[in-house]
N, C-alpha and C positions, 0 to 999 in steps of 0.2 A: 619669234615673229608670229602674232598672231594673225589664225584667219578674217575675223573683222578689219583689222588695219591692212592686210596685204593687197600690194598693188597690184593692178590687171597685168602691167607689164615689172619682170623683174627683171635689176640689174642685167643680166646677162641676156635677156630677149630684144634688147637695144640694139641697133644697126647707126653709126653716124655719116652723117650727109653734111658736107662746108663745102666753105668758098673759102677758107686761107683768111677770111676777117671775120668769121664767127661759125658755128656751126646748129646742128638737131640731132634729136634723137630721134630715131623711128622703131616702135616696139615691133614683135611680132605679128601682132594684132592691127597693125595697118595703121596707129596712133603714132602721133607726134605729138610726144607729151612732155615735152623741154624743148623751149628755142628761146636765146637772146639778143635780141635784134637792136642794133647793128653792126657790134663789137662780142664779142667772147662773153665779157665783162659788162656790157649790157643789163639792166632789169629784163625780166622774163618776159614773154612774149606767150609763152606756151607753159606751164608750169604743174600740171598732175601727177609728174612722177614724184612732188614734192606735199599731194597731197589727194586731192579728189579733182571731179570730170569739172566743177565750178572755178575751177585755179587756172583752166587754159588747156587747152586741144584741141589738134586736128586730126579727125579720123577720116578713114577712105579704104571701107574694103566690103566685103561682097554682105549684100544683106542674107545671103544663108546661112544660117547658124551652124550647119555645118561641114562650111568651107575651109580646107587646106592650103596652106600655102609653102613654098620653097623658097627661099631667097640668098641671091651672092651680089657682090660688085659686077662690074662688067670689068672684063681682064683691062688691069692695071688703072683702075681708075676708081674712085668715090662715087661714082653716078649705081645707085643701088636698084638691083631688080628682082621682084616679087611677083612670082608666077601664083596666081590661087584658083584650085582645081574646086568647082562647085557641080551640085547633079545637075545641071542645064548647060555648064558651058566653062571655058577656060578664061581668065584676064589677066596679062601682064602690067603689072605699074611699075613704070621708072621713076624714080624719085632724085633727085639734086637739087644743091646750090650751083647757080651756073657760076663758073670763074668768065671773071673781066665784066658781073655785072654792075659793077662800080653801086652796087647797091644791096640790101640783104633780099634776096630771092628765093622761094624754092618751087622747086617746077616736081608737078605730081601729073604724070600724063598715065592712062591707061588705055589701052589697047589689044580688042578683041584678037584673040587666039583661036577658041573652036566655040559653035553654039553662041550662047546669050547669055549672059551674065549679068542682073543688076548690082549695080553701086548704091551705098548709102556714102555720103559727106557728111558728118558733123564738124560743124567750126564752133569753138569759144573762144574767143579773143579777149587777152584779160591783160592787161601793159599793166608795168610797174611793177611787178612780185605778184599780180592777181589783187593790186589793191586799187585798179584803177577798172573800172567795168567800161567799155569805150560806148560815144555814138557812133551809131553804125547807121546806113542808108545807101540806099538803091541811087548809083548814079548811071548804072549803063541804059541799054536801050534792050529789045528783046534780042535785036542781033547779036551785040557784044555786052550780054550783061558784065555786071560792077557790080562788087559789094566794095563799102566804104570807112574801114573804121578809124576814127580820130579819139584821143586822150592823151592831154596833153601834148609833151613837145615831137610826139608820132602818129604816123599814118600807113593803116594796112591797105592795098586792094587788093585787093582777090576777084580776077578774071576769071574766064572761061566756062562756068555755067553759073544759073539760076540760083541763088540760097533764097529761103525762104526763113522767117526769122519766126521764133518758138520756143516763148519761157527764155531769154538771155542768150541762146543761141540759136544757129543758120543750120537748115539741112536741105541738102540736095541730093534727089532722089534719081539716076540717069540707067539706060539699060545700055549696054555696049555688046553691038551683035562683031561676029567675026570678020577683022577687017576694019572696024573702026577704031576710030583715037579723038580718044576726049582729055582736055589738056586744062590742068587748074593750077595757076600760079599767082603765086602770095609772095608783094613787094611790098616792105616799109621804106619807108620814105619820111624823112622830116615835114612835120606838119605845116609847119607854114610855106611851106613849095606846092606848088600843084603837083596833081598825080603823072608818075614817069608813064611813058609812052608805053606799048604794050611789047612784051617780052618775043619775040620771034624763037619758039620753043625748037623746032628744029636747028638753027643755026646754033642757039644756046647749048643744044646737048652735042651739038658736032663738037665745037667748039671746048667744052668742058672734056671732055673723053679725050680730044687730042690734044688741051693741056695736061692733063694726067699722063698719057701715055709719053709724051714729049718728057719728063718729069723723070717716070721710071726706065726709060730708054735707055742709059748709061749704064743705069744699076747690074753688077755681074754679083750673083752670090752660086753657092756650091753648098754639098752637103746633103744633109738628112732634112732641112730645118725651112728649104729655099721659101716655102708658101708663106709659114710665117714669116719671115724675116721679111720678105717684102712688104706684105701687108703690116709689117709694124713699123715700116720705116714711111710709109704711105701716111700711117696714123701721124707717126712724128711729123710730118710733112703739113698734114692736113690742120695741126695745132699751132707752128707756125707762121705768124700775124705777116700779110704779104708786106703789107707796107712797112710797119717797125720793125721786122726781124723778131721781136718778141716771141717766147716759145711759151706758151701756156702751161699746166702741169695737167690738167685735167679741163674737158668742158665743162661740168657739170660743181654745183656746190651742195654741200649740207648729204651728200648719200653717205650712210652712217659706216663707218669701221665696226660700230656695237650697234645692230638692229633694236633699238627702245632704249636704246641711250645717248650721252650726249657727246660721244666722239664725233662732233659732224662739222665740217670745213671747208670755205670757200676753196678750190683747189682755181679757179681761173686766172690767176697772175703770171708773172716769171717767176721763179725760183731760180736765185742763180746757178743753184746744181745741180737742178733737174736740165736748165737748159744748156749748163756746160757740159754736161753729160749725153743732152742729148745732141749738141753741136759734136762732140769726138763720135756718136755715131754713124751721124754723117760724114763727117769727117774721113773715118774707117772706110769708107764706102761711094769716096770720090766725091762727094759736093764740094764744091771749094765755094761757090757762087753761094751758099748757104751760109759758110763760115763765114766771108768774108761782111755777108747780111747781120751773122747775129754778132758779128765786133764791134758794128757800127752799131746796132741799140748798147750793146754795152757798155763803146766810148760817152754814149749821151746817156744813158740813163746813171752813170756813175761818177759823171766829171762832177770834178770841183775836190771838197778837202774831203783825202782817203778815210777821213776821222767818222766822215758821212753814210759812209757805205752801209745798205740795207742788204738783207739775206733773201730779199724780195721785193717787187716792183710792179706798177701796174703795165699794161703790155707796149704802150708808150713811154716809158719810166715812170711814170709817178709814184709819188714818194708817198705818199698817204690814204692807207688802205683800211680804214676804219673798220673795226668791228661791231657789226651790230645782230640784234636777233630781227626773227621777223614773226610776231607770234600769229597773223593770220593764217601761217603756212602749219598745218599739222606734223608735216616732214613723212618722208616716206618710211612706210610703214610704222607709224605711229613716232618717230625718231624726232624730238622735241631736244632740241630747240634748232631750227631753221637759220642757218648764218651767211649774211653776207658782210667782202671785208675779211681782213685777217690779224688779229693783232701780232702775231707773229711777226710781221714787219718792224717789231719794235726789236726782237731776242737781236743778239749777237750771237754769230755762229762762225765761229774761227775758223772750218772747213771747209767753208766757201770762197777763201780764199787761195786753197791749195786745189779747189776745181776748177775755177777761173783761169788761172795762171797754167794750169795742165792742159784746158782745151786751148789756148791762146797758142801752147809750144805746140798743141798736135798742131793747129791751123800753118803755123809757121814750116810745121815739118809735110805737109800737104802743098807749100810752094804759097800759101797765103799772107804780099812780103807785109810787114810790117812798114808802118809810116811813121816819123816824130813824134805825132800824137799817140799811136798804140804803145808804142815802147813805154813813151814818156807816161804813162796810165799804170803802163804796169810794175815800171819803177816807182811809184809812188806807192801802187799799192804792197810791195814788197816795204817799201820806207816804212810802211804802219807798219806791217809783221813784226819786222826788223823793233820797232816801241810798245810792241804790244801784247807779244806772241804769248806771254805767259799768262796772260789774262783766262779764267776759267770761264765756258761758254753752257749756250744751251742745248749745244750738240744737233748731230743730225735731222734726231727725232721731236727737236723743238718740245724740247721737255719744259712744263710748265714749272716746274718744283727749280729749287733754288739752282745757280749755276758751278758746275763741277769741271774740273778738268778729264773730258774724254777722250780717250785714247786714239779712237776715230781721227778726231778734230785736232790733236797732236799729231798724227801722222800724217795728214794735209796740209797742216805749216810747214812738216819734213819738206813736205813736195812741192808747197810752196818756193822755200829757197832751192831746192834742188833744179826748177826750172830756171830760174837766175840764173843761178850756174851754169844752168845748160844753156840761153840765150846767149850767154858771154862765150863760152865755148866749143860752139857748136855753133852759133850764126854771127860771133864777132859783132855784137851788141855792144854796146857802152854800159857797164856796171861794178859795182865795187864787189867782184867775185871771191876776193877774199874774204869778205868780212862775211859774205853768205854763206861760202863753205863754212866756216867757224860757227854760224848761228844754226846752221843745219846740222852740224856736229853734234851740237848742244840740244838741240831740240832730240836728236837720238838718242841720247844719252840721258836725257830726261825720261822720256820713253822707257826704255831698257829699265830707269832704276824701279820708278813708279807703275809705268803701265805693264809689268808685266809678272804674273803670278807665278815665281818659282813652285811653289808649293803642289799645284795645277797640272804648271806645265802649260801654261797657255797665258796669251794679250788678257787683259781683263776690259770690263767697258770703261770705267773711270778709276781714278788714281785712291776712289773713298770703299771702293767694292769688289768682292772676288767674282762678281756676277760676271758673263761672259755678252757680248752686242754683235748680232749682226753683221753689223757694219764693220767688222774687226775683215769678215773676208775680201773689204776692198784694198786690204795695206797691199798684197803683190800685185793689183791691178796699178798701182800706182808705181811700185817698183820699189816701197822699203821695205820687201822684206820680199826671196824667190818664192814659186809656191810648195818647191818641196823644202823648205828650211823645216827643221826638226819644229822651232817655234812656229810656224806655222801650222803645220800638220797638228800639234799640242792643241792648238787652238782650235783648229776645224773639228778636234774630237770630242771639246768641251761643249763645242754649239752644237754636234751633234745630239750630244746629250742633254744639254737644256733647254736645247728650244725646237729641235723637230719636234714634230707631235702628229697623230693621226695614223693609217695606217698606213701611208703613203710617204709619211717624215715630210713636210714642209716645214719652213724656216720661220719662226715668231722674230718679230725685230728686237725683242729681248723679253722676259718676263717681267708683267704690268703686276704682279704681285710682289715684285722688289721693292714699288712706292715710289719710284724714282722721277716719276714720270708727270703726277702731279695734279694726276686727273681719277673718277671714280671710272668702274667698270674695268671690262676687260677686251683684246680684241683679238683677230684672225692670223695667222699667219700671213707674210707680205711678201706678193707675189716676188719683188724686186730683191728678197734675200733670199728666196730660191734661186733665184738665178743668178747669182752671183755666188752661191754653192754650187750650180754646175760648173761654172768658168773653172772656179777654183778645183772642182776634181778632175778637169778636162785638164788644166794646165800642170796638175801634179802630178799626172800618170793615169787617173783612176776615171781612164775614160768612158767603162761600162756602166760606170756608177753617175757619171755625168748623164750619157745615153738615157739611163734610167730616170733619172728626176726629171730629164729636158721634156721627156713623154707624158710624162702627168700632166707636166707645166704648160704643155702647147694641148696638150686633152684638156686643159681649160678654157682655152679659147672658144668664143660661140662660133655660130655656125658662119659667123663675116670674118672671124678673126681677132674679136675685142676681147682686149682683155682691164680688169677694173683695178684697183686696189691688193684688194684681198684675198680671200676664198675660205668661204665655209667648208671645211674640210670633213664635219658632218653631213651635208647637204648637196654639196656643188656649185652653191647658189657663188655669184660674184657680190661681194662688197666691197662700200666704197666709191669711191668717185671715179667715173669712166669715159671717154679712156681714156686710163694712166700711162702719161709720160712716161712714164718712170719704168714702170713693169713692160712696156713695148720696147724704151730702148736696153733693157736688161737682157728681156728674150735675143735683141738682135746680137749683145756682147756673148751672149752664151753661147748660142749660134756660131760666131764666129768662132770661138773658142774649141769650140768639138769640131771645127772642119779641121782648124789647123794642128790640134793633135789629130787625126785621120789622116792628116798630110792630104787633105783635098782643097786646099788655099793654095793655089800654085805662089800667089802675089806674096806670101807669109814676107810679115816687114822685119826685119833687124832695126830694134832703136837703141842707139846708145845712152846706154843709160848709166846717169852719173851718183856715184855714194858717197860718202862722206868717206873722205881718204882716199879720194881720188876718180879715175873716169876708168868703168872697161867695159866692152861690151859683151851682151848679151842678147841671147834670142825673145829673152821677155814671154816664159810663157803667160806669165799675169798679166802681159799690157793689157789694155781697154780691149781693144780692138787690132787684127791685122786688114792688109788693105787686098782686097779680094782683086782673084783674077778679070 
């Protein structure tokens, strides 16, 4: 990463601010330099962290250049606040999307603490990716000024003081003595409606704070872990679409995996296993009113012939996510080529059908009943397994290069039919429970001949290579395989060996130097298989060695709790798209995982869990998740 291309705010200096139908970024630096307005999935609103200050931002922090600042959420909620300490005087700024504003908002109030303090404002407004420069015009009066900006089918205002416009952008210059509150809020609104009424800033941040806290009020965790774990299930929370259910993977698109390369990826959709995964962690953790939310985007975004089924979705279901570049956007820190859209929506990925069907049993086993239609969904999609199953896919990792049968994505069809089985056996379901155990038999067994490396002593990633995946550590989370099985442990010692790296041992999701993958470059270790190597040494016995990775792993976390993608385990720095689904609901399975060895989970669940050659239970230390006290 060089210093000419590096950006003001990095990956990890980001704080995020939503309302549950889209979100921002807010840097260190008092910038908001990513916002999509009025959907997740939205064109940019706000876009510098994808390029320069002429792509879109809004700043708001003290004009001394050498002002400090502090900043946390307010307990249990998204509403973020930034204390910054200047030589003349102290200012707090609250920052939020209000929830229930039935529109995309963000409210930026600041309020004198000690002394005087001036404010600068910078606004750019740039709709479309930064390819659309908006008109903009003074509609208020001097009472209540108005700033006004229109491009095409949107419209910004921005209340509450004075901009003055300069060179393409608005600056507003205000001094805020002790005791004052000066309050700036930015509402889009489709353009051809007139502008919404004006925001009542106080009722909005009552309001928003004690839907939050309303939200986390249930929530019971224990442990070493509890600060994370909440603030990751908050994130999860916060990326979930109020109205569809839809669970995003990431706000942000195109932050690179390889800093000057071309690993960069819309992550704003669903993923069906980011978001089944991240439904069992909820799950785990008492939402039912969640589960039962994201069954219902499930049932619609997937009805019709199981033949149709995508690996991804837009956050309503849409089925067509095109890939395109954007070459106006430089990409951050010089990271070319800028992508919105994902073609990934075309791969098939056989494993997403044994996620699906696993959070569907946890919901079921959460008391979330099933209707005609859920059932009826999932015996279908079992009916494709059931024609399909041996089909060689593009795996987890959505490998670009040709399709292979991996080991992964064989052991999720396991678990596929192993929940059939279980729905007929366990909740007296209507299904042909025989013919499942028989195909889960065989899919073991296939497994066992192909995916598994005598020679090693361990899983391998696919049936064509000795090379050893990541993802091999979710077979006991799912239950084929305990985690102390001699075969397992084989295998945790292989990945030790090939893919920690640093001097810290983080988890690479497999070596990009095997070619497998399909793409040039190379990338970081991924937050989400570190943490699913603690689970696994917390649920094997080896729970000092868990303690020990879980400490790094939460020491990356910034100073709000965000965690990204990746991590440069040279630097610190976070890469990747943030914040990731994936790596939050990972930390919170880990979490769980080291309470319940500690024996600090009073609630520890027993699931019966069924194998091929019959049904007995077990304490499951691999499950996903136990359901806390």
């Amino acid at each position: 990463m060089t210093t000419a291309n590096a950006p003001t705010n990095r990956i990890e200096d980001h704080a995020l601010i939503g309302d549950t139908y889209t979100a921002a970024l807010v840097g260190r630096d008092g910038t908001i330099d990513w916002a999509c307005l009025p959907r997740f999935d939205s064109p940019s609103t706000f876009a510098s962290i994808l390029g320069t200050q002429d792509h879109g931002e809004w700043t708001l922090r003290p004009t001394d250049p050498d002002a400090t600042a502090t900043r946390r959420y307010d307990h249990d909620t998204l509403v973020l606040s930034t204390v910054w300490t200047t030589s003349t005087g102290v200012v707090e700024v609250t920052e939020c999307m209000p929830i229930g504003a039935h529109r995309a908002t963000i409210i930026r109030r600041a309020r004198g603490l000690r002394g005087s303090v001036e404010l600068r404002q910078t606004l750019r407004i740039r709709f479309d990716y930064a390819l659309a420069l908006p008109w903009v015009r003074q509609i208020g009066g001097d009472e209540e000024p108005a700033l006004l900006a229109t491009a095409g089918p949107g419209s910004i205002i921005v209340r509450g003081v004075r901009f003055h416009a300069d060179d393409h952008r608005h600056t507003a210059t205000s001094t805020v003595h002790d005791g004052d509150v000066l309050d700036t809020v930015l509402t889009w609104y489709p353009s051809h409606r007139e502008p919404p009424e004006p925001v009542d800033v106080d009722a909005a941040l009552e309001r928003t704070r004690s839907w939050w806290r309303a939200w986390m009020a249930p929530l019971r965790t224990q442990g070493r872990y509890v600060e994370a774990t909440r603030q990751s299930l908050m994130f999860l929370r916060a990326m979930t679409h109020a109205e569809t259910g839809g669970v995003v993977a990431a706000a942000t698109t195109s932050l690179p995996e390889d800093p000057g390369g071309v690993r960069n990826w819309d992550y704003r959709y669903v993923w069906l296993r980011d978001a089944s995964l991240a439904l069992a962690s909820l799950i785990a953790h008492g939402y039912r009113d969640e589960a039962a939310h994201w069954r219902g985007w499930l049932l619609r975004a997937i009805a019709g012939d199981p033949a149709d089924v995508q690996i991804m979705y837009g956050i309503a279901g849409e089925r067509e996510l095109p890939e395109r570049e954007l070459p106006n956007l430089p990409g951050y820190a010089g990271s070319a080529p800028v992508r919105i859209g994902n073609g990934a929506y075309t791969q098939y990925q056989g494993d997403v059908f044994g996620e699906v069907l696993a959070a569907l049993h946890d919901a079921r086993e959460l008391g979330v009943e099933e209707n005609a239609d859920s059932w009826a969904l999932q015996r279908a999609l079992l009916g494709y397994v059931e024609e399909h199953w041996q089909q060689p896919d593009n795996g987890i990792w959505e490998m670009r290069g040709p399709r292979r049968h991996f080991t992964h994505s064989r052991a999720m069809i396991w678990a596929a039919f192993d929940r059939g089985v279980a729905a007929v056996e366990e909740f007296g379901l209507e299904g042909p429970v025989d013919r499942w155990r028989t195909l889960r038999a065989e899919v073991r067994a296939e497994i066992e001949q192909h995916g598994w490396n005598a020679e090693r002593g361990s899983y391998r990633q696919h049936y064509d290579t000795d090379e050893v995946d990541a993802s091999l550590l979710v077979l006991p989370q799912i239950g084929y395989v305990k985690p102390g099985d001699p075969r397992m442990t084989g295998t945790v010692a292989a990945i030790e060996q090939d893919l920690r790296t640093g001097s810290e041992g983080l988890v690479l999701r497999y070596r990009t130097s095997a070619g497998f993958d399909g793409l040039s470059g190379s990338e970081h270790p991924f937050l989400a298989c570190s943490f699913w190597l603690v689970e696994q040494y917390a649920a094997s016995g080896r729970v000092e060695d868990a303690e020990r990775l879980m400490d790094v792993l939460v020491g990356y976390t910034n100073d709000v709790g965000m965690l990204s993608e990746e991590i440069d385990v040279a630097t610190g720095h976070h890469i990747g798209n943030t914040p990731q689904v994936l790596s939050h609901l990972t930390l919170v399975s880990a979490a769980d995982a080291i309470a319940r060895a500690r024996g600090s989970a009073a609630g520890h669940r027993t699931r019966l869990a069924v194998h091929d050659g019959g049904t007995r239970s077990w304490t499951g230390e691999g499950e996903r998740a136990g359901t806390p006290a």
